[in-house]
C-alpha positions as CSV (number, residue, x, y, z in Angstrom):
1,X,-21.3,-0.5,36.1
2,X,-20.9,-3.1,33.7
3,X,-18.4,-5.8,34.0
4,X,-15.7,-6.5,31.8
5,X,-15.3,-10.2,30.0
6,X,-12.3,-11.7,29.9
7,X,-11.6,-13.1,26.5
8,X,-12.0,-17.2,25.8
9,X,-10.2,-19.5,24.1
10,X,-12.7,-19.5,21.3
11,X,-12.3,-15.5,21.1
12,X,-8.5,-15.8,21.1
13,X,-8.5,-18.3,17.9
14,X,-10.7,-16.3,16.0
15,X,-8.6,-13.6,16.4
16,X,-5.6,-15.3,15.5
17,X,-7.2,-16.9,12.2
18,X,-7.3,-13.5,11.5
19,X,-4.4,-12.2,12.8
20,X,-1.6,-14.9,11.0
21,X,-2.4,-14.0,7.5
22,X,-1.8,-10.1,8.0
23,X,0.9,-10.8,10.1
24,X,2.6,-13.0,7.4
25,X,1.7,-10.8,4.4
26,X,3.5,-7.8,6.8
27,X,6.5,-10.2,7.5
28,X,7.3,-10.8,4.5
29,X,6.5,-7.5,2.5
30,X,9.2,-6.2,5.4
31,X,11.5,-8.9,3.9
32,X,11.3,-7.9,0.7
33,X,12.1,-4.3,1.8
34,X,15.4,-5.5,3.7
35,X,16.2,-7.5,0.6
36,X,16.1,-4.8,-1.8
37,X,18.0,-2.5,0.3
38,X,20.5,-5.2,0.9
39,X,20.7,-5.6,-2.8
40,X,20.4,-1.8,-3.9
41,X,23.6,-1.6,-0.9
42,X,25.6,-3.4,-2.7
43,X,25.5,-1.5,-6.1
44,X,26.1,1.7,-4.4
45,X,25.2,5.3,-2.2
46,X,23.6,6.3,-6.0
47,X,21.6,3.4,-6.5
48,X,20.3,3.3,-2.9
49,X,19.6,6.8,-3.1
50,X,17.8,6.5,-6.4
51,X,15.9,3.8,-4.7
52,X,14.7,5.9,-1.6
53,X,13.6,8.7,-4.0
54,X,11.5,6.7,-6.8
55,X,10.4,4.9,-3.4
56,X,9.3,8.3,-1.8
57,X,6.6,9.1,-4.5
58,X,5.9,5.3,-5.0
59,X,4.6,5.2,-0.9
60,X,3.0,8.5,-1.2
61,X,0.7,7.5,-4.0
62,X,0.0,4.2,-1.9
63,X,-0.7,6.1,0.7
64,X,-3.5,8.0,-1.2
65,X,-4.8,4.9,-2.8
66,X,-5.2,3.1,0.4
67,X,-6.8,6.4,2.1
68,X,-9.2,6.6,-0.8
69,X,-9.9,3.0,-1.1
70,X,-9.9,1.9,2.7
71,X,-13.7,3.2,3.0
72,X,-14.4,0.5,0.5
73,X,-14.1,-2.4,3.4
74,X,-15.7,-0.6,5.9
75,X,-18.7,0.1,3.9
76,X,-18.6,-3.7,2.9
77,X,-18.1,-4.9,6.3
78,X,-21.2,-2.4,7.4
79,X,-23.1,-3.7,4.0
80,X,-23.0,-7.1,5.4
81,X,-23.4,-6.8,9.1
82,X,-27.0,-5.5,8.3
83,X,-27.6,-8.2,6.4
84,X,-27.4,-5.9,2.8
85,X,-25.4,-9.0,1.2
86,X,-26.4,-7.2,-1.9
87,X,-25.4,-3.2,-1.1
88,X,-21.7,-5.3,-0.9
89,X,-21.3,-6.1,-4.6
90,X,-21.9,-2.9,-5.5
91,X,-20.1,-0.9,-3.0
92,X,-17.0,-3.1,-4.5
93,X,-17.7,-2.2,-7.6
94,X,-18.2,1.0,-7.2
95,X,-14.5,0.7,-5.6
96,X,-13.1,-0.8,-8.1
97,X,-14.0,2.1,-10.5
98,X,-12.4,4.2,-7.8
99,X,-9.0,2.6,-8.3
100,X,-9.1,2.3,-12.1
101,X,-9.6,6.4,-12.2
102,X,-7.2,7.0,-9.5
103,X,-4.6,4.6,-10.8
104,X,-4.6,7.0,-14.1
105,X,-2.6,9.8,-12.9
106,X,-0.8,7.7,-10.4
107,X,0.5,5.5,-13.4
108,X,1.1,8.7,-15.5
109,X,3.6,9.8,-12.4
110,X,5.3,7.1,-12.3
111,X,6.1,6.6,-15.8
112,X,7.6,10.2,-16.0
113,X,9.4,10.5,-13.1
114,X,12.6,11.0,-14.3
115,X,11.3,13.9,-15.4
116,X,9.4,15.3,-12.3
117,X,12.6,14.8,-10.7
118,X,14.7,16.9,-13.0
119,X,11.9,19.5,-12.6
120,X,12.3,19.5,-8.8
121,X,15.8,19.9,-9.3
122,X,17.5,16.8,-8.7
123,X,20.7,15.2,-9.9
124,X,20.4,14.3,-13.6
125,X,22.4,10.8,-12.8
126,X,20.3,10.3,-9.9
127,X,16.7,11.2,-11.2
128,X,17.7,8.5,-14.2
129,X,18.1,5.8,-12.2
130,X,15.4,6.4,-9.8
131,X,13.2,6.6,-13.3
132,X,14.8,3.4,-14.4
133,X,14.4,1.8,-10.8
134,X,10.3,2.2,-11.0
């Protein structure tokens, strides 16, 4: 049986120093959410509304980025563990090429989605102001 190690204090800082930056970056892109509600509450049930829906196919599409493009760091983070400092450049490059393709179609959604939602069947007023919101 092997014995478990409690951590120290010089294991606790380091993962704080990298712990404060995500945690801030999280804070405040949660701020920014409440904010725009806030502010989207105060024009209206429509505007909110139009909000959540342009939001809904905004996320999604992160979503897929981020599942897509996540492999990138671990692969980097691999790369350099074994001491391959130069497999890194090129696995971000080669993730950066990724993201330029992929953000093609997602910028070609985006731009027309007033009209996917009229497609889908959604309110005329509704799908123009979630167009105009993205």
């Amino acid at each position: 049986m092997s014995k478990s190690r409690l951590p120290t204090t010089t294991d606790i800082y380091a993962t704080l120093r990298i712990f404060l930056p995500l945690g801030l970056a999280s804070l405040g892109s949660v701020g920014i959410g409440i904010t725009d509600s806030m502010m989207l509450g105060r024009l209206g049930a429509d505007a909110l509304g139009a909000a959540g829906l342009a939001l809904s196919i905004y996320i999604m599409l992160l979503m897929v980025g981020n599942g897509v493009l996540f492999p990138v760091m671990v692969l980097v983070s691999h790369a350099r563990g074994a001491n391959r400092s130069r497999t890194a450049p090129r696995i971000i490059r080669q993730g950066l090429w990724v993201a330029g393709i992929l953000s093609v179609p997602g910028f070609a959604i985006l731009w027309n989605l007033e009209n996917i939602f009229l497609i889908a069947g959604q309110d005329a007023g509704l799908a123009r102001m979630a167009g105009h919101y993205m």
